[in-house]
C-alpha positions as a Python dict, from the first residue, in 0.01 Angstrom:
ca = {
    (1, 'X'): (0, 0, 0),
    (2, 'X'): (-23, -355, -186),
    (3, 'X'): (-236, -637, -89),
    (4, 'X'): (-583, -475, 39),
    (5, 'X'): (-815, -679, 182),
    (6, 'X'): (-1158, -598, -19),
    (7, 'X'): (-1428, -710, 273),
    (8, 'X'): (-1372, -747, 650),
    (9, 'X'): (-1544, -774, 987),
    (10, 'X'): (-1429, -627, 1280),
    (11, 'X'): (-1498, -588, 1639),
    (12, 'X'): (-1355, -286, 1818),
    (13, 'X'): (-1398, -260, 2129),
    (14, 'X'): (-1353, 63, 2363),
    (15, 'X'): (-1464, 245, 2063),
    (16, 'X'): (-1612, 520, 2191),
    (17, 'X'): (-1268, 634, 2352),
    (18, 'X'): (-1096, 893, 2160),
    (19, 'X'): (-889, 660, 1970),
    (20, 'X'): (-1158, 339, 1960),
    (21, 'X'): (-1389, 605, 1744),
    (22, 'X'): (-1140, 709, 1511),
    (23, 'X'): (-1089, 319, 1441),
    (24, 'X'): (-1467, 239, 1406),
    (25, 'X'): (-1498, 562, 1164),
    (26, 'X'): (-1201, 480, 956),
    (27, 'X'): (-1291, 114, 881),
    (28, 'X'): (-1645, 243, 792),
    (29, 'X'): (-1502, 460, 529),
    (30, 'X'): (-1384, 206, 377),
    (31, 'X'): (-1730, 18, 325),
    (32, 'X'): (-1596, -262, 601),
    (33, 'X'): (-1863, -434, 823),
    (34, 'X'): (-1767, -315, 1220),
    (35, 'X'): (-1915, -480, 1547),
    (36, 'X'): (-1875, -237, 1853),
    (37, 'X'): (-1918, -245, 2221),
    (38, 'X'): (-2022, 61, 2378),
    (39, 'X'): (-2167, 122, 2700),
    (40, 'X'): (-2410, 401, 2551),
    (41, 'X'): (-2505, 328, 2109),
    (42, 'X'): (-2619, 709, 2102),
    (43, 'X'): (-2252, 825, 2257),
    (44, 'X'): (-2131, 624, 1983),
    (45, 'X'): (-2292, 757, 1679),
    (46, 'X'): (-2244, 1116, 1823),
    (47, 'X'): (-1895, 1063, 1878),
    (48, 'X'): (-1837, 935, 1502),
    (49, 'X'): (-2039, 1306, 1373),
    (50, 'X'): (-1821, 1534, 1580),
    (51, 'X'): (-1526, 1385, 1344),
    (52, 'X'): (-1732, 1402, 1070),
    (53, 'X'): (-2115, 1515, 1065),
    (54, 'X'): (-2357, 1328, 969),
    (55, 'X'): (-2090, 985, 919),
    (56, 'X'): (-2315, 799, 1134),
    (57, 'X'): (-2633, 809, 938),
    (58, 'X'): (-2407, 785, 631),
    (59, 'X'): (-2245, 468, 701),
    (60, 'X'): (-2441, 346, 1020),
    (61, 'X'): (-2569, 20, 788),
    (62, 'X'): (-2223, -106, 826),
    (63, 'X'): (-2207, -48, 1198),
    (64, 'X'): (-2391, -316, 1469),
    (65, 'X'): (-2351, -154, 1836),
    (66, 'X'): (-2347, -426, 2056),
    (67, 'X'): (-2490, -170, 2431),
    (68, 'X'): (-2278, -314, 2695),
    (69, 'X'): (-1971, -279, 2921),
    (70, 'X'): (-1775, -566, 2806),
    (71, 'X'): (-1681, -723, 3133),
    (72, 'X'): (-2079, -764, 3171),
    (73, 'X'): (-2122, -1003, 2888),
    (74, 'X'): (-2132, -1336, 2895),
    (75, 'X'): (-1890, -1555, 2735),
    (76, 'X'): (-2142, -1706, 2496),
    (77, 'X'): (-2232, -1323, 2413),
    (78, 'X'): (-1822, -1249, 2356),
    (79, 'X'): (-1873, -1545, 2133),
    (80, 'X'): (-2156, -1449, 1932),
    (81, 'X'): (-1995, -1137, 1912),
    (82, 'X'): (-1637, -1244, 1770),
    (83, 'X'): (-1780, -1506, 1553),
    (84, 'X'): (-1694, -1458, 1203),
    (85, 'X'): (-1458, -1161, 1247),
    (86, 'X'): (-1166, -1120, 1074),
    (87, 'X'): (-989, -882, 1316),
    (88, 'X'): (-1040, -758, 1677),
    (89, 'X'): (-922, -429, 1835),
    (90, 'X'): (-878, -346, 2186),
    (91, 'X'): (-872, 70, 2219),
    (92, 'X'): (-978, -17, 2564),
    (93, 'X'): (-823, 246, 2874),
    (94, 'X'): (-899, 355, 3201),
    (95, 'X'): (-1070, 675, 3227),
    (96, 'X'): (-805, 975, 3380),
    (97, 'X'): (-1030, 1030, 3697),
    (98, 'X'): (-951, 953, 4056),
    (99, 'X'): (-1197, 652, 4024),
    (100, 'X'): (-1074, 509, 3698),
    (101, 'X'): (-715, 509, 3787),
    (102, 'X'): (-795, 368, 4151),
    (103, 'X'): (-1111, 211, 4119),
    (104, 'X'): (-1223, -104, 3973),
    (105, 'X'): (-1180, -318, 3723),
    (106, 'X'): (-820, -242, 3783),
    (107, 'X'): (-766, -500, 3524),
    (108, 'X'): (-1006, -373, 3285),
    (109, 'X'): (-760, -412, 2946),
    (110, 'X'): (-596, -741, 3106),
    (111, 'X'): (-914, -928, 3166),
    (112, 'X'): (-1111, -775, 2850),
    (113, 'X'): (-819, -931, 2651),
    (114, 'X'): (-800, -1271, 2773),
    (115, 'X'): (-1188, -1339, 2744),
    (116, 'X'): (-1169, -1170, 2392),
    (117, 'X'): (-910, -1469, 2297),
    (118, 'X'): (-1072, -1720, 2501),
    (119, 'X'): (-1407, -1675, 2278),
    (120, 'X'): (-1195, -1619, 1973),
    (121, 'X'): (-1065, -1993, 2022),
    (122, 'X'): (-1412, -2123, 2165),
    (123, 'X'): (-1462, -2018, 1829),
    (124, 'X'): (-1237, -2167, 1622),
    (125, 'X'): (-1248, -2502, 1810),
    (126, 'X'): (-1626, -2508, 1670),
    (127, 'X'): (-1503, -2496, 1295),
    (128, 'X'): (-1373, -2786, 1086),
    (129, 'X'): (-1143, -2506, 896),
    (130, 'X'): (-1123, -2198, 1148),
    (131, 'X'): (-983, -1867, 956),
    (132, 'X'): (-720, -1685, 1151),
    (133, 'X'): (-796, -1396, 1352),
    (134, 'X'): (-560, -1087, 1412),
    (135, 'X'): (-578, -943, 1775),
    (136, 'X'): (-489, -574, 1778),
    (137, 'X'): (-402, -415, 2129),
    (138, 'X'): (-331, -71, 2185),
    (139, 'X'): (-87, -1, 2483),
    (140, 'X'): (172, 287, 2520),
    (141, 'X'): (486, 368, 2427),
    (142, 'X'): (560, 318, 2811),
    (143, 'X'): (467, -3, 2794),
    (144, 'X'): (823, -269, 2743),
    (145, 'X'): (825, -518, 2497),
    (146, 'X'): (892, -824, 2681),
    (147, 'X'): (1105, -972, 2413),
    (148, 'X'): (1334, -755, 2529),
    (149, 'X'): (1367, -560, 2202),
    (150, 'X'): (1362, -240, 2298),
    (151, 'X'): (1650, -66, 2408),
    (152, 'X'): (1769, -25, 2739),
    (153, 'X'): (1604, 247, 2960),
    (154, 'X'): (1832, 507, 3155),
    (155, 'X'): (1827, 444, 3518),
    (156, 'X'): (1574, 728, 3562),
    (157, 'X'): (1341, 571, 3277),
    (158, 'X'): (1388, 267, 3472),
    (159, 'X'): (1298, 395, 3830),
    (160, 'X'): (985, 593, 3649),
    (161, 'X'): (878, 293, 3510),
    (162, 'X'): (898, 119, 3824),
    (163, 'X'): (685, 382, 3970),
    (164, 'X'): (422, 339, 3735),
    (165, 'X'): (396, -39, 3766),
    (166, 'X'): (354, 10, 4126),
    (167, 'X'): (195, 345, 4208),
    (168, 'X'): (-30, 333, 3886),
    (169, 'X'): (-333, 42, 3835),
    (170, 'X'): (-339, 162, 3464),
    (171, 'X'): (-16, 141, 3396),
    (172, 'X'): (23, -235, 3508),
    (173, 'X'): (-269, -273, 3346),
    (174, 'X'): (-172, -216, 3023),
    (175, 'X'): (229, -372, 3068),
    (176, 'X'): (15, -705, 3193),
    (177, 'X'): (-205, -744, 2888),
    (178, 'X'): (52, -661, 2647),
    (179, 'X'): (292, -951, 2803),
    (180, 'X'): (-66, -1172, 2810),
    (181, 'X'): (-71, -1156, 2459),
    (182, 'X'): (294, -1165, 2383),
    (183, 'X'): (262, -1497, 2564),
    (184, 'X'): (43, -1600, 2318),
    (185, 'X'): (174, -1859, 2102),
    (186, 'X'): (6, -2208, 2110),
    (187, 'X'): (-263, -2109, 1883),
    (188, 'X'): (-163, -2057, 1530),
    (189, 'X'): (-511, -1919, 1391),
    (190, 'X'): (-469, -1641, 1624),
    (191, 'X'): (-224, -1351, 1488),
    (192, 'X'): (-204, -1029, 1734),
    (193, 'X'): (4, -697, 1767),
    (194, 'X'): (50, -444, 2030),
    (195, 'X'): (70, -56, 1918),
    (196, 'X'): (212, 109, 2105),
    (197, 'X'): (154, 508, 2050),
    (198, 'X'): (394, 815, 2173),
    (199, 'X'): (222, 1127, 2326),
    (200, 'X'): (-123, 1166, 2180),
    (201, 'X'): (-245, 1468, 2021),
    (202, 'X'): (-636, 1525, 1880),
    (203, 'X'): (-595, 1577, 1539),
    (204, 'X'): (-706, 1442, 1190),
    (205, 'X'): (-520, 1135, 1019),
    (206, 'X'): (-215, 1241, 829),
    (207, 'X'): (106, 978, 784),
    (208, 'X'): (237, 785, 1035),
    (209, 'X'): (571, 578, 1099),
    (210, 'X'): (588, 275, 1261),
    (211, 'X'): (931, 120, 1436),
    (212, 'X'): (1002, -161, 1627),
    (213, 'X'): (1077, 17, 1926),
    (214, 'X'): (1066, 339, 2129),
    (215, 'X'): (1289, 620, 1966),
    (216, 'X'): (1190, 862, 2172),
    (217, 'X'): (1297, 869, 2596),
    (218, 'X'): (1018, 814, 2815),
    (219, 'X'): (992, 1177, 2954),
    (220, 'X'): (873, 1282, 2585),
    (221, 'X'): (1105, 1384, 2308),
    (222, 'X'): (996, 1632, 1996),
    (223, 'X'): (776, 1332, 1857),
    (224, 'X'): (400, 1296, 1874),
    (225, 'X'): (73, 1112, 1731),
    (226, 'X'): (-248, 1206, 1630),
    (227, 'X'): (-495, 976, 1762),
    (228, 'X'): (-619, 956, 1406),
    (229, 'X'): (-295, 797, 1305),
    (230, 'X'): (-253, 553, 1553),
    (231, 'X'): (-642, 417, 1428),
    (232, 'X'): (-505, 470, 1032),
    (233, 'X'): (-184, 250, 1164),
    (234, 'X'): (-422, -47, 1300),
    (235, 'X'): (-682, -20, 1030),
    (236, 'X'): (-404, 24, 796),
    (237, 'X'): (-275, -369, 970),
    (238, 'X'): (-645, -501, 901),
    (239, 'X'): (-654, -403, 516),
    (240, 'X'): (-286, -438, 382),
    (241, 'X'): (-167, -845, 432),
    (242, 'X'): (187, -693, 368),
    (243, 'X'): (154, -470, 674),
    (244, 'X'): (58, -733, 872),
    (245, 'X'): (289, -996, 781),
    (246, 'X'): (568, -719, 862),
    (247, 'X'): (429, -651, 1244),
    (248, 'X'): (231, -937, 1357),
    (249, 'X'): (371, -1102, 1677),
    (250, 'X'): (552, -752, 1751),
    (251, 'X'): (495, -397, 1963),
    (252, 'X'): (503, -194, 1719),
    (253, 'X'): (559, 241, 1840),
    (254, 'X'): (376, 463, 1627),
    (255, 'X'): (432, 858, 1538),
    (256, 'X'): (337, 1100, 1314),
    (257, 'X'): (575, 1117, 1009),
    (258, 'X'): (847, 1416, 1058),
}
């Protein structure tokens, strides 16, 4: 890929979810500065060794753990903590217990990505000549675009997905921060995208394909994703100004490459 970027700072936040880590690791690797939110800094590091040992103390200089849960923080800390970053990335997801699909926040993602752009442009309203920012969000392949891009669902799809919205907290979750940030238009230093993964698999990073919309149906066809791609495919946004340019202000779905 053309057009690397040589130096950036980022702030990832869920990234000690099993897609959030792979991000945090994969950015380190390639010597760029990371800011991370994580309710436990030890979890963190450990989680970053069982991918590959000993990657924490190895490239832990780059890394500043900010110990939180990110609702906690104040909005001068989300500040302070977006400040001079060049990209932010929401792996944030409700854990797949009774209590994290029922329980509260039920609008964990939703909330965590409006306060996210509200200190991004607290930001930027400080500065005589504010940089742009690119907002990555991480949703599912269940999740519509609502440009209205994607093709049309079958009836069943339809019904399923109606199910979800209603029956799930997650699941509207995720569909109302994606269309939060699809909404977002009026500010033109802020840049975002929406990947949106197919069945995840554990796995190591391999190649990837992006499209511009599902290709699969939504009860799972023969395609798949490591989560190790889907952090390659945002980190891979971050680096190459090409990449970006071709899927900012769209939901891109993401699979491993047949």
């Amino acid at each position: 890929m053309a057009a690397i970027t040589t130096a950036t700072s980022t702030l990832v936040v869920g990234a000690t979810g099993a897609t959030g880590k792979h991000v945090v690791l994969q950015l380190l690797q390639k010597h760029q500065k990371v800011r991370a939110v994580a309710r436990s800094k030890q979890r963190l590091l450990d989680s970053l060794d069982e991918i590959v040992p000993n990657s924490s103390s190895e490239f832990g200089h780059s890394l500043d753990i900010e110990e939180a849960s990110l609702l906690d923080l104040s909005d001068e800390k989300l500040m302070k903590l977006t400040s001079g970053c060049d990209a932010v990335v929401s792996c944030l997801g409700h854990n797949l217990t009774f209590h994290g699909i029922f329980g509260h926040p039920r609008r964990l993602v939703t909330d965590a990505t409006k306060r996210l752009c509200n200190a991004i442009e607290a930001n930027q309203g400080q500065e005589k000549d504010p940089k742009k920012v690119k907002f990555i969000l991480m949703g599912t392949v269940a999740v519509p675009n609502p440009s209205k891009e994607d093709d049309d669902r079958t009836r069943g799809e339809r019904f399923v997905q109606f199910l979800l919205r209603h029956l799930l907290p997650p699941h509207r979750d995720n569909e109302t921060a994606a269309e939060y940030i699809h909404a977002k238009t009026d500010n033109p230093n802020l840049e975002w995208t929406v990947v949106r993964p197919t069945d995840l698999t554990d796995g190591s990073a391999s190649k990837y394909e992006l499209f511009p919309k599902p290709i699969d149906n939504l009860f799972g066809g023969d395609r798949s994703v490591t989560r190790a791609n889907v952090a390659q495919s945002m980190v891979d946004m971050i680096l190459t100004k090409t990449l970006w340019e071709e899927w900012k202000f769209k939901m891109p779905t993401v699979y491993d490459m047949n």
